[in-house]
C-alpha positions in Angstrom: 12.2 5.0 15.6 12.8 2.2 18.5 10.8 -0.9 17.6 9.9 -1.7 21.3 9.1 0.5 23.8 9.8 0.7 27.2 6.6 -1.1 28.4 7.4 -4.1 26.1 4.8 -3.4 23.7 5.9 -4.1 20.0 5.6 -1.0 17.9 3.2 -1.8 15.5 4.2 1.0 12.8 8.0 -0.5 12.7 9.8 -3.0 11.2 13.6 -4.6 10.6 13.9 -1.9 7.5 10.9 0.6 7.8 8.8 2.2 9.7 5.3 3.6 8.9 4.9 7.5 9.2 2.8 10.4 8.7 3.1 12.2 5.2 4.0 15.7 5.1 3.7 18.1 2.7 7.6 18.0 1.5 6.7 14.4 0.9 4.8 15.8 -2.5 7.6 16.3 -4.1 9.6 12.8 -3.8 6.0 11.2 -4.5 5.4 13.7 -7.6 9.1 12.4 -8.7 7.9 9.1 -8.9 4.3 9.7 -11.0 6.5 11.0 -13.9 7.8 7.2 -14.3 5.0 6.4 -17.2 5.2 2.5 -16.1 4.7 3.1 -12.8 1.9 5.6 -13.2 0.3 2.5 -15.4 0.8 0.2 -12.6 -1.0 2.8 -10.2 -4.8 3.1 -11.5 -7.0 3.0 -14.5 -6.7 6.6 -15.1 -4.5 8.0 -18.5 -0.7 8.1 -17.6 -0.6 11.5 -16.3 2.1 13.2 -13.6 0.1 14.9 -11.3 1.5 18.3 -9.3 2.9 17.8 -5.8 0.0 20.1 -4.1 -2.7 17.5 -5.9 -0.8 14.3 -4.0 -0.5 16.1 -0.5 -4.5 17.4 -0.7 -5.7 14.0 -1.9 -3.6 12.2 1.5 -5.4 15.0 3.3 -8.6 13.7 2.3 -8.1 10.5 2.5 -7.2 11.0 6.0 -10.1 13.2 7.0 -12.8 10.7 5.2 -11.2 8.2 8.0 -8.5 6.3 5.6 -4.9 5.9 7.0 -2.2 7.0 4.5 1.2 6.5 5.4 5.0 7.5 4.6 7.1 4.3 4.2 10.6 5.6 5.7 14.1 4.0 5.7 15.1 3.1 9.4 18.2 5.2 10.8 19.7 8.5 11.4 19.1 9.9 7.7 15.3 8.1 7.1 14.6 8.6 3.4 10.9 8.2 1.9 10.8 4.8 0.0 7.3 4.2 -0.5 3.3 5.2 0.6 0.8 2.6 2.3 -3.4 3.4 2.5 -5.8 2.0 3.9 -9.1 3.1 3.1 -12.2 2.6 2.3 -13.1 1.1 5.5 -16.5 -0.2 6.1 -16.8 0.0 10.2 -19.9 -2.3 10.4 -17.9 -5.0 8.4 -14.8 -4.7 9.7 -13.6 -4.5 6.1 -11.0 -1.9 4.1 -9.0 -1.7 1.3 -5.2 -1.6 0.8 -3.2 0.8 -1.3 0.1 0.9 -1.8 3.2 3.1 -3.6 6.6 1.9 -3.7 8.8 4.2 -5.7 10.2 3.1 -9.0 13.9 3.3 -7.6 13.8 1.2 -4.7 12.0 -1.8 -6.6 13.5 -5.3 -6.2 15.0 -4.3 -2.6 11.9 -5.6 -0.6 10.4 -3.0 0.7 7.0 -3.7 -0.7 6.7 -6.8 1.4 7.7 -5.1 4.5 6.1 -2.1 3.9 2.5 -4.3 3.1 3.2 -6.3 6.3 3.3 -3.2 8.5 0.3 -2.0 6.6 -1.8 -5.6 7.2 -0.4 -5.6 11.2 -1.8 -2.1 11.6 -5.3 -3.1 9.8 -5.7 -6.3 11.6 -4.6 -5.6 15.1 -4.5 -1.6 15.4 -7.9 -0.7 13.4 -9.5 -4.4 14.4 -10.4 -5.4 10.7 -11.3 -8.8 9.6 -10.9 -8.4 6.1 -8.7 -6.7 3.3 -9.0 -6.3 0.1 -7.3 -4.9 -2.9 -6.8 -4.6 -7.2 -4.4 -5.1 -9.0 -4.0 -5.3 -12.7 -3.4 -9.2 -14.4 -0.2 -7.4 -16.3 1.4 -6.2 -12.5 2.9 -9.7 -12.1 5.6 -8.1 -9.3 2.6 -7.1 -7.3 0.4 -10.3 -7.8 3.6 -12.5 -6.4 4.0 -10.0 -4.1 0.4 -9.9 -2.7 -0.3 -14.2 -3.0 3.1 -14.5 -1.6 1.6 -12.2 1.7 -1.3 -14.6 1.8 -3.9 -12.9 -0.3 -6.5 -15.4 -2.3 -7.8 -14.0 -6.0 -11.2 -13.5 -5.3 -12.4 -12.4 -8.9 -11.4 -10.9 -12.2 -13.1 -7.6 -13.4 -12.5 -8.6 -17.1 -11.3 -6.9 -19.9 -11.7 -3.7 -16.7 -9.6 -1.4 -19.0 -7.4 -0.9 -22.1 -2.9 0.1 -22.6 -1.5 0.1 -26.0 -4.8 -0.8 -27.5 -4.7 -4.4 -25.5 -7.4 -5.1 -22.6 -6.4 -6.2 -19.7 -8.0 -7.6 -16.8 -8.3 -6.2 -12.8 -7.9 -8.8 -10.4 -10.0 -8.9 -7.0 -8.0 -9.9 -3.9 -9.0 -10.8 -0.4 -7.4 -11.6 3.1 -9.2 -12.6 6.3 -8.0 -12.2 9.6 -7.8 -15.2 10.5 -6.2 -16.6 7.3 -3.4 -13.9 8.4 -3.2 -15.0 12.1 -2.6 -18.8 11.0 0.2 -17.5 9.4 -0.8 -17.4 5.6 1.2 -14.5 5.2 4.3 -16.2 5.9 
């Protein structure tokens, strides 16, 4: 996938690494792969650790898409792309010019980077594609890779759902994150 077209316009769906894509169906497979990792599945929602079936992950991006959310692939630039993560953004609230960010990266490609260029995409596409003015997103207090990751890209803790649920018999807490537009155009997320 070129990053500039002919017309000079930057191609807002690529970057150095990735590029954002549509999901497909043989895309449930890969992502089924990675919700049998039980630590990844605890990094992913509230919900009990369980692997859900391949046909369940391709109807949910279906409907997430149809309810006017924007699921991506995350692909590997170059001649053999390979599918390396998943990007959402949902939840949008039109008359606020506000949504909410979601993002997969599978459990074998941690530590490489990806997340940060895959989440910069993501915020390039919400701010100057879809015109937001705000994101937000959760993420739990015991994710600490995601909570570097996400204040690294600019994103201020907005609030703490305490004690929000319960692993191992602990509590933990859900952390609220924001990002404004303009926080992100100054160059925050640098």
């Amino acid at each position: 996938m070129p990053a500039n077209s002919a017309q000079g316009v930057s191609n807002h769906l690529a970057g150095p690494r990735l590029y954002l894509d549509a999901l497909t169906t043989d895309d449930g497979a890969a992502v089924a792969a990675w919700h049998r990792d039980g630590m990844f599945l605890r990094h992913l929602d509230a919900d009990p650790a369980t692997p859900p079936a391949a046909d369940a992950l391709t109807a949910g991006w279906t409907t997430l898409k149809t309810s006017g959310g924007f699921p991506f692939a995350v692909r590997t630039q170059g001649e053999e792309p390979r599918l390396v993560g998943i990007v959402a953004l949902d939840e949008v609230l039109w008359a606020q010019r506000g949504g909410w960010l979601a993002m997969e990266i599978s459990p074998t490609e941690w530590g490489q980077g990806f997340g940060r260029e895959a989440l910069g995409l993501l915020m390039r596409f919400a701010f100057d594609e879809v015109n937001l003015r705000r994101l937000s997103l959760t993420v739990f207090a015991y994710n600490t890779r995601a909570i570097r990751l996400y204040e690294g890209m600019g994103f201020v803790r907005e609030g703490t759902f305490r004690e929000f649920l319960v692993r191992d018999g602990q509590p933990h807490d859900m952390l609220l994150y924001g990002l404004l537009e303009r926080e992100w155009r100054a160059g925050r997320h640098e």
